[in-house]
KOLTOR-475909 format. One record per residue: x, y, z of N, C-alpha, C in turn; residue in three letters. Coordinates in pm, whole numbers, plus 50000, padded with zeros to 5 digits. Each point is the difference from the previous one (the first is absolute). Layout:
XYZXYZXYZALA;...
This chain:
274403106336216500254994949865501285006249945UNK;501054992849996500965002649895500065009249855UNK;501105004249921499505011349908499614986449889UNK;500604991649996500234990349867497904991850038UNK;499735002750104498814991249969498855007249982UNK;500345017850011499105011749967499724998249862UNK;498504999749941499904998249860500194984149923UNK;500534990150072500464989649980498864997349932UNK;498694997250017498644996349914499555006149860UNK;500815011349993499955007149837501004997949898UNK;501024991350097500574995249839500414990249938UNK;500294998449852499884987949981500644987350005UNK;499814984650018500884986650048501395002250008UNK;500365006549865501195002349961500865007450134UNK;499205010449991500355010750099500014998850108UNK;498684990650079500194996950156501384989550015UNK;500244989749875500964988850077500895010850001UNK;500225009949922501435005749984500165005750144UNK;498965007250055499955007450115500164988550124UNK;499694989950034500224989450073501154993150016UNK;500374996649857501634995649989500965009050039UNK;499625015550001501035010150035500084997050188UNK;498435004450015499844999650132500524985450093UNK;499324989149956500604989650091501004995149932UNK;501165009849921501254989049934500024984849948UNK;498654999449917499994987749984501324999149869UNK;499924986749953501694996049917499285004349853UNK;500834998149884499445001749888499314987949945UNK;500484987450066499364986749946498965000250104UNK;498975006350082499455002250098498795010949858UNK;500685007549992498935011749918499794986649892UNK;500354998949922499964993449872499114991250020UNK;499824989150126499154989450038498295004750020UNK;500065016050090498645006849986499635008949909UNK;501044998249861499585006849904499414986049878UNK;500864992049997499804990749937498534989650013UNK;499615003850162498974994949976498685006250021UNK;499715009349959498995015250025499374995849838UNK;499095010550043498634997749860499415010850018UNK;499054999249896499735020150012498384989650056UNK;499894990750002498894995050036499435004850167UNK;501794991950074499845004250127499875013750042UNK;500525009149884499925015450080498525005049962UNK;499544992349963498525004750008499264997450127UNK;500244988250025498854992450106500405004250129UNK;501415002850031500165005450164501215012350007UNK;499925006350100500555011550039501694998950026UNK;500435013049966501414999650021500824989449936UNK;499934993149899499904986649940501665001449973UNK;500664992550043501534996249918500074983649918UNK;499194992050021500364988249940499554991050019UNK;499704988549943498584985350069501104992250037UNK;498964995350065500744986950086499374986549998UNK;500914992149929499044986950010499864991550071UNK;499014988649973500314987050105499454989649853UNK;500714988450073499704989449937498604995049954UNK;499624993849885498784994949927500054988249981UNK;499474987750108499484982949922498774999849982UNK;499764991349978498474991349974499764992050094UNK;498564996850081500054989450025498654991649917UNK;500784986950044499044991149890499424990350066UNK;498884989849884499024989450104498925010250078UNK;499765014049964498965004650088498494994949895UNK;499344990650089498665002749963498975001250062UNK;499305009449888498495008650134498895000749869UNK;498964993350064498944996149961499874996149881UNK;500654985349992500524993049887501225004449871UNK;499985008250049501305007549877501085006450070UNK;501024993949890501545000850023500515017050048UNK;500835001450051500715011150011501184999449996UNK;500855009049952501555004649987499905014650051UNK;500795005350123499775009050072501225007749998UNK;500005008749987501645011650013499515003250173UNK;501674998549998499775004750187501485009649956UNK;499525013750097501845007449987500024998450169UNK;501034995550003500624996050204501575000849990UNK;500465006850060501455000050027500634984550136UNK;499104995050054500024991650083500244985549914UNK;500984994150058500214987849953498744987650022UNK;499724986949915498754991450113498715002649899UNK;499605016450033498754999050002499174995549912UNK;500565001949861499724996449866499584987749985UNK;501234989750041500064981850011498964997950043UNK;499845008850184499034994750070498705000049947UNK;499485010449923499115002849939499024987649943UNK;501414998749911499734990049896500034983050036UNK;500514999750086500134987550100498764998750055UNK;499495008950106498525000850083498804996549837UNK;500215008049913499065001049873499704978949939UNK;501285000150017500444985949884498974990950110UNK;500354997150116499494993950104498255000049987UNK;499885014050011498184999649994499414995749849UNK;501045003049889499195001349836499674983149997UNK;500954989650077500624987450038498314996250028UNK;499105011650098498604990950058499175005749903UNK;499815011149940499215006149924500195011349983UNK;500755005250070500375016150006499135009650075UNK;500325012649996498995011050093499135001349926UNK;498745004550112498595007449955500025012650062UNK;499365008549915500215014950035499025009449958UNK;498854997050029498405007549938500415011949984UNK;498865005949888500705014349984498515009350087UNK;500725007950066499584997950104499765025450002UNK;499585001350097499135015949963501325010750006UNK;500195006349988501405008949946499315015850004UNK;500095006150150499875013649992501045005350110UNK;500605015549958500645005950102499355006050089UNK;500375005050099499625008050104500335012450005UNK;499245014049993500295015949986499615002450145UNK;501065004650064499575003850151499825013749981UNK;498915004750036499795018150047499354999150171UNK;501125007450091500005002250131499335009250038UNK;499534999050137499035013950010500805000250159UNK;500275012950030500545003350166499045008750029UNK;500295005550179499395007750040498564996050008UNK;499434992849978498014993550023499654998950113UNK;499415011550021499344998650177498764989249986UNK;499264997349953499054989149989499704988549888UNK;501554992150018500094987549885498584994649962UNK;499154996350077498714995949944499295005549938UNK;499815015749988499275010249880500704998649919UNK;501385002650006500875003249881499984982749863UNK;499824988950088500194983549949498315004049912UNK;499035002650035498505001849960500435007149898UNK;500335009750033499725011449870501264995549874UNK;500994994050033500994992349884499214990949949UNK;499114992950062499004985549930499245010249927UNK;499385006950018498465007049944500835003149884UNK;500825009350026500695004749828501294989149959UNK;499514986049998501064992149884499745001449893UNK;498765001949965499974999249829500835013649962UNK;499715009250074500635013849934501655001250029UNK;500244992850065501824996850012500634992349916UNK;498884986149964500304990449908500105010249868UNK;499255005649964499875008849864501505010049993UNK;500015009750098501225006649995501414994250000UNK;500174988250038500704990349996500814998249895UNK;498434992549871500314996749916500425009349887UNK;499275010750018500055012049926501515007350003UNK;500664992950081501305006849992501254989549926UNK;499134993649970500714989649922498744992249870UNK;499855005149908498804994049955500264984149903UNK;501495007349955500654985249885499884993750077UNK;499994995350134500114984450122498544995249971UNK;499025011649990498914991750050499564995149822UNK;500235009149880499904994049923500384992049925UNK;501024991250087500294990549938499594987550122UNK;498985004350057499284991850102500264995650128UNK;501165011050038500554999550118499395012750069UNK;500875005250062499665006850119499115003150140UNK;500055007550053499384998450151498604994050025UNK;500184983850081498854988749970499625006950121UNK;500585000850108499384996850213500775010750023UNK;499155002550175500695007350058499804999750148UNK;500934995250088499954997250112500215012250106UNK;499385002550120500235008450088500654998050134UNK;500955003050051500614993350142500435007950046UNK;499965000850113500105003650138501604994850100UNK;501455002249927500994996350080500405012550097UNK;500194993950127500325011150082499425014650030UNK;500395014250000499105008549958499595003849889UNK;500564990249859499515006249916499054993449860UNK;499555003349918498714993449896500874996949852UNK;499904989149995501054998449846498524994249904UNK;499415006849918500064998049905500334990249877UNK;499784989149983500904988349934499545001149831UNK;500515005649904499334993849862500714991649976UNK;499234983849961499924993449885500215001049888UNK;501395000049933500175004249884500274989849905UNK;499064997649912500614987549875501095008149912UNK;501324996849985500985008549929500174988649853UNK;499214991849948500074990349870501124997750021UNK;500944994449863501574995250026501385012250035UNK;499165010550040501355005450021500045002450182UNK;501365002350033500794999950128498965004950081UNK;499825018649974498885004950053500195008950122UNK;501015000950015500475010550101499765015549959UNK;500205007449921499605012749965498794999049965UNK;499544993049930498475001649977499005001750118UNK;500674988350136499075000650115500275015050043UNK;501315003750025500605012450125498625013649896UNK;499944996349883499675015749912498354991450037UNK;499304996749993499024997450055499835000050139UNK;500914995850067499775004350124500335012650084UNK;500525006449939500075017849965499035005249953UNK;499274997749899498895004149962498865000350115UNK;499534989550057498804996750137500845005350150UNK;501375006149981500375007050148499655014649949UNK;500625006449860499545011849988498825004350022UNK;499044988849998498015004249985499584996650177UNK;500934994250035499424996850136500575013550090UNK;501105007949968500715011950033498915008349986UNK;499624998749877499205016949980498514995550043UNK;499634985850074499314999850080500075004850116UNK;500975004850042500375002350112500624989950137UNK;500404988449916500834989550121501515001349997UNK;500984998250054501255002950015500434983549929UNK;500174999249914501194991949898501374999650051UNK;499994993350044501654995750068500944992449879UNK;499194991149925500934992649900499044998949899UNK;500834999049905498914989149897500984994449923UNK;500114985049957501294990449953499434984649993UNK;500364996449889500274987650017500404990950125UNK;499204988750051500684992150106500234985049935UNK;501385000950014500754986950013499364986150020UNK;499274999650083498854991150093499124994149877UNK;500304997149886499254994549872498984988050062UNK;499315001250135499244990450037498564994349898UNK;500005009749863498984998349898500674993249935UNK;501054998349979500594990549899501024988950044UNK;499174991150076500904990050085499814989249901UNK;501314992549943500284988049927499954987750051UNK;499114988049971500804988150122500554990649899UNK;500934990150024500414994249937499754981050127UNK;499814993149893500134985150073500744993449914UNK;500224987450111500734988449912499814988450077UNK;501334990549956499434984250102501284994149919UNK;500704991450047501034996950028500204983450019UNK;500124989549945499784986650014501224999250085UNK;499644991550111501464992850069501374999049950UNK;499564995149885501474990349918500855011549964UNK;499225011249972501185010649953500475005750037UNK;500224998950168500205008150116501374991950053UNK;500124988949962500704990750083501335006249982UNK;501394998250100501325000349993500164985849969UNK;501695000150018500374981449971499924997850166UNK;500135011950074500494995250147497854994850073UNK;499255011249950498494999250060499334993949864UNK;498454995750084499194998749917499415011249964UNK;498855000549922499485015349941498405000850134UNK;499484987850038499265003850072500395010250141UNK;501314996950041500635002750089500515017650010UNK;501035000449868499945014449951498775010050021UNK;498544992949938498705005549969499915004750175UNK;499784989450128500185003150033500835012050102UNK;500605000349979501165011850060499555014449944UNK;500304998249859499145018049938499255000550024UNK;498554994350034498614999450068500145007750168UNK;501274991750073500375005550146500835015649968UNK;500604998349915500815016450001499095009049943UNK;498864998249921499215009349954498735005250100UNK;499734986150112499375005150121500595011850069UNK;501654994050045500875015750040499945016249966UNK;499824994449871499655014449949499045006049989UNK;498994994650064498835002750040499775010350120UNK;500614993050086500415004350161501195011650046UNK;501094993949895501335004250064500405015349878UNK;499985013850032500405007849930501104999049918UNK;501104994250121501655000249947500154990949906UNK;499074989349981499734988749925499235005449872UNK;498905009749980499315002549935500755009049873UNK;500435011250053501095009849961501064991449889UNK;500604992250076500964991049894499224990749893UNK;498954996850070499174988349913499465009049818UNK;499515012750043499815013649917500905002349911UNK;500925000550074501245005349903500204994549884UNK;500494985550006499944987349958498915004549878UNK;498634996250011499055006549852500115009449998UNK;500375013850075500275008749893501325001749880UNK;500834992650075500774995549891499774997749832UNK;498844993250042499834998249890499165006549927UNK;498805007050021499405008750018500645014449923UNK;500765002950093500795011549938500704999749915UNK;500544988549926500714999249915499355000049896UNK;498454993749973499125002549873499265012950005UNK;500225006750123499285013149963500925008849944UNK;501524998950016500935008549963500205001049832UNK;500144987549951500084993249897498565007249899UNK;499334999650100498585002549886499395012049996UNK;501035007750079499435016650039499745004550076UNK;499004993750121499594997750087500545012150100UNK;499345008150088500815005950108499904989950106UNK;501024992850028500324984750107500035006850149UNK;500475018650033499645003050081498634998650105UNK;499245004949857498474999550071499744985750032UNK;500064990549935499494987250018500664995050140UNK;501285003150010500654992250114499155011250100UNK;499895013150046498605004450057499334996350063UNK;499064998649869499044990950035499694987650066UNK;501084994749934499994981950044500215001650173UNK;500865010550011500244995750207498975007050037UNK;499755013549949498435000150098499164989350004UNK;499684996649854498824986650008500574985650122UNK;501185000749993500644989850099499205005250127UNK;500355012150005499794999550170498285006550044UNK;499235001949882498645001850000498874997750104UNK;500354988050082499154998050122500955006750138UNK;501165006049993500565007750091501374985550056UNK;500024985349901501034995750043500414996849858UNK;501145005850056501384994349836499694983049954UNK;499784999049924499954987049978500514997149829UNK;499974982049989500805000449832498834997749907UNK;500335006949880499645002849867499124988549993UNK;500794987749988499024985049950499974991450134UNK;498964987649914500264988350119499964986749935UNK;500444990150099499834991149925500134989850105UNK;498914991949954499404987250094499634988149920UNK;500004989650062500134988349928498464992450006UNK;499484997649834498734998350015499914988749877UNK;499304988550072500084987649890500544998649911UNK;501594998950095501134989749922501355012249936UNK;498885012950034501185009149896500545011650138UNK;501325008849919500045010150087499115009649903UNK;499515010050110499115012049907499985011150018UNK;500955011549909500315013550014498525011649997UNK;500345007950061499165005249943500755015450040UNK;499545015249903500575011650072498895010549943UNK;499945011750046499325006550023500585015949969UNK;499955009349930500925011050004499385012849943UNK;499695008550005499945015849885500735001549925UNK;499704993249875500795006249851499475005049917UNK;499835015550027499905012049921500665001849875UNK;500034989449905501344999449928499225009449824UNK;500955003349980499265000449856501055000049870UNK;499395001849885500784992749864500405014449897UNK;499365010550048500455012249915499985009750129UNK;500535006049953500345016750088500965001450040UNK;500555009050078501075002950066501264997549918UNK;501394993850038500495002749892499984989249904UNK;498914990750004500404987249999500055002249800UNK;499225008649927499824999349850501285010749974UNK;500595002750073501845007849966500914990150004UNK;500384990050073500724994250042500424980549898UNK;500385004949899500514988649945499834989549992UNK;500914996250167500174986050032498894995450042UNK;498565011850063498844995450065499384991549871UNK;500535004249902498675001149877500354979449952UNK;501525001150039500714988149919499694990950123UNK;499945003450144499224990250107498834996649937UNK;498905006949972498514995049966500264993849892UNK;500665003149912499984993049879500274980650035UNK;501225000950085500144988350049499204993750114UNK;499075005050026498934995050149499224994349938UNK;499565006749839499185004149998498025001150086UNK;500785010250074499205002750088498995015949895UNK;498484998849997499415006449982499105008250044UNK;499844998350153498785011350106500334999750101UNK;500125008150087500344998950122499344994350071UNK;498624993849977499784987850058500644983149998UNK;500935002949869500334988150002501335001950029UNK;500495009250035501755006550081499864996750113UNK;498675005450057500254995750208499414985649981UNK;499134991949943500064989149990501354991150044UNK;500545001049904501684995849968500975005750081UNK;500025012950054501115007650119499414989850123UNK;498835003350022499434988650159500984987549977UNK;499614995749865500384985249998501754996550024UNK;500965015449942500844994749994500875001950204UNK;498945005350024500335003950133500274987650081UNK;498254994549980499544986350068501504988949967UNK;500344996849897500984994349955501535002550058UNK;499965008949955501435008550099499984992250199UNK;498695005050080499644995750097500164982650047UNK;499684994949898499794986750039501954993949897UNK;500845006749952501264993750005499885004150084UNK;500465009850123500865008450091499574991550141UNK;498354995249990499854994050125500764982249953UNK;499724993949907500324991049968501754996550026UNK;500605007249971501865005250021499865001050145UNK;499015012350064500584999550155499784987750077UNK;499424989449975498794993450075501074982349960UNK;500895003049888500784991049990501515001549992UNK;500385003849919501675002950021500585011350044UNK;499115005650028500085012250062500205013649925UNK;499585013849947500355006949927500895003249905UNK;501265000350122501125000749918500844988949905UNK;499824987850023500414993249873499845003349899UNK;498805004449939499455001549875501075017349937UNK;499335006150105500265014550002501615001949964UNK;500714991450050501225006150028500934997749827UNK;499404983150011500865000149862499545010749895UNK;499255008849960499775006649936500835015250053UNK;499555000750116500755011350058501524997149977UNK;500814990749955501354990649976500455015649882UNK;499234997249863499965008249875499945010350052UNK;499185007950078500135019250031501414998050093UNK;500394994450043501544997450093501025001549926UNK;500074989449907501044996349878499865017549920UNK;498874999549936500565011549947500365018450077UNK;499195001450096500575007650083501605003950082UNK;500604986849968501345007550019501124997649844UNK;499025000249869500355002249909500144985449892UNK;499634989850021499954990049938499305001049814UNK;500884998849910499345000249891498414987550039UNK;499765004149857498644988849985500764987149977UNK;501324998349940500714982950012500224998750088UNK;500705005850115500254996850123498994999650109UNK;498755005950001498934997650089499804985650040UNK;499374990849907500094989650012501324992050079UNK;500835002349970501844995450111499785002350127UNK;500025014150012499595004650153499074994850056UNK;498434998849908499224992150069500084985950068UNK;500394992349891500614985450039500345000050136UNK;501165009149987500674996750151499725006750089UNK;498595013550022499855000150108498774993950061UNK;499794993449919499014987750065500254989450031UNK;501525001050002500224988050096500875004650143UNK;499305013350036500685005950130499115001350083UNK;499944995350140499305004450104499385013850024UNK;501205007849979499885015050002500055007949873UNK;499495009749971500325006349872499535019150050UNK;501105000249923499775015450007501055006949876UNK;500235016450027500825004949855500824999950027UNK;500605001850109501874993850014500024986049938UNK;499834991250011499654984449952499955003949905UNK;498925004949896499664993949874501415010649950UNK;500555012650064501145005249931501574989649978UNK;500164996750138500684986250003500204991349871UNK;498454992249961499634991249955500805004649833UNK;499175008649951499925013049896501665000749959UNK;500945005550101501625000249997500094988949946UNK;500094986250077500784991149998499144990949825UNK;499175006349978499574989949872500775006349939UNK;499935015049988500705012949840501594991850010UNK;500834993250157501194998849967500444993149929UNK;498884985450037500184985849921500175001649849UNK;498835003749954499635009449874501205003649927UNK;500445009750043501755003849998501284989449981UNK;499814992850168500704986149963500244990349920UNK;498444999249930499544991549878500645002549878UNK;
């Protein structure tokens, strides 16, 4: 460690950019940019903190789930995904829109046990004392259970050499991550001074208690290109969603695709989008083959989505009642329980899924994708917001495009301009 990064965590924003800008010579319009956009907000929430960093905030719209409208904040730095969103959404609201039961919502507290010379005494004697684990459990958290949550079940398993322990944790509308780990700290400390060796005790990712499904259905007609019919389309996403059934390399991309969208309303709404994306690929690959999120098969007359996922999501905690813009997202969702958040995240997934197969399955991805990707081009090699649009024009009418091109493009308009 360097002398300038000794102590670096004790002092304050001010003081680390100063120490950083010395150290990596950044410029003065360089300091000013990570001073200008810092908050005493951010130096609360994470370590060593010099300055936030944003990404972009749309909406997408036309989402509806279980008869009622939605207006959704998505934050995505990715061009597409937003449209697509709202494109896949417009299409299904078109047959009736998604259904999305509200459906059982508990986390999982893993406490590990190593070292067990006889897993089958040790599995007996964890069953005999659940009630007295369930109690210590709760007791280490009592506000959860009195507000009618906390530790419902408790599962016992046997992976490899060692005994996990599973609580069932109802966490009500909040996130629920510290509440599980300090409860599940609580039942490793008592199982310790039982005398078993506690290897872990933590929250698992694996939210298999709180799996969301979302459906839909899709009429022909709204599927159609000018080039296909819509029965035809229906078909094809029906064949590429079999793929992803089978084919990993297929599955993986097919994933991505809803988490797209996915992650963008968990970001937006507080959400740790880490855990969820997690979750979602273990649950993918749950029977030991990678496979995709949704499916969709064609069943009297319609195409018909359907997806399946762990959304552990919740509506208070974490930083989500600090954070401003979270507060001015719900306001505009208005989204009120985290049952009715993963409702609507499934849905906007499912939606997201069915543009992306719909695009690949006809004009192929990149048409759609690119003209949008046109605008992050244009302005990346410096295009005001009047000139974006110019540059765009004309590089959509090029075979090839790249940032030499759109710099090209960019020159020769500023000259005309001039000329004029």
């Amino acid at each position: 460690m360097t002398d300038w990064q000794h102590g670096f965590y004790k002092l304050s924003a001010d003081d680390r950019r100063q120490q950083l800008t010395k150290a990596r010579q950044l410029s003065p319009i360089e300091e000013q940019v990570l001073a200008n956009t810092s908050s005493d907000l951010g130096d609360e929430l994470v370590e060593n903190y010099i300055t936030d960093y944003s990404l972009p905030e749309g909406v997408a719209l036309n989402i509806t789930v279980n008869n009622r409208s939605y207006v959704v904040p998505m934050v995505i730095e990715e061009p597409s995904v937003i449209a697509a969103a709202s494109n896949g959404a417009h299409r299904v609201s078109r047959s009736g829109g998604f259904t999305a039961p509200r459906q059982d919502r508990q986390l999982v507290g893993q406490v590990v046990l190593d070292d067990v010379t006889d897993k089958a005494a040790v599995k007996a004697w964890l069953l005999e004392h659940q009630d007295e684990i369930l109690t210590i459990a709760n007791q280490a958290h009592p506000s959860m259970q009195a507000r009618g949550g906390g530790v419902k079940s408790m599962k016992v398993r046997t992976p490899g050499d060692f005994i996990s322990v599973d609580l069932g944790i109802d966490v009500c509308q909040a996130m629920g991550a510290n509440s599980v780990n300090t409860m599940a700290e609580a039942v490793g400390k008592w199982l310790t001074d039982q005398g078993f060796h506690v290897i872990t005790a933590i929250l698992s990712n694996l939210a298999t208690q709180s799996l969301q499904t979302a459906t839909c259905k899709v009429a022909f007609r709204y599927l159609a290109t000018p080039e296909m019919d819509g029965k035809e389309v229906a078909q094809r996403i029906a064949r590429l969603s079999d793929l992803a059934q089978v084919d990993p390399y297929r599955a993986a991309t097919h994933n991505k695709g809803i988490m797209n969208g996915i992650d963008a309303v968990m970001v937006a709404s507080g959400n740790d989008w880490r855990a969820i994306e997690s979750g979602a690929h273990a649950y993918a690959a749950r029977d030991g083959q990678y496979r995709g999120l949704s499916t969709w098969e064609i069943q009297d007359g319609y195409l018909v989505g359907k997806i399946v996922l762990p959304l552990p999501v919740g509506v208070i905690g974490g930083s989500i009642g600090l954070n401003k813009m979270t507060k001015i997202n719900y306001h505009i969702s208005q989204i009120k329980s985290a049952e009715e958040l993963a409702a609507v995240t499934a849905s906007v997934g499912l939606a997201q899924n069915l543009a992306a197969l719909r695009a690949l399955t006809t004009t192929g991805i990149q048409a759609g994708h690119m003209k949008l990707q046109y605008r992050s081009l244009a302005a990346s090699v410096g295009a005001t917001p009047a000139e974006v649009p110019l540059v765009v024009a004309q590089l959509k009418q090029r075979s090839h495009v790249d940032q030499a091109l759109a710099k090209e493009i960019l020159s020769t308009i500023r000259k005309d301009q001039v000329n004029d």
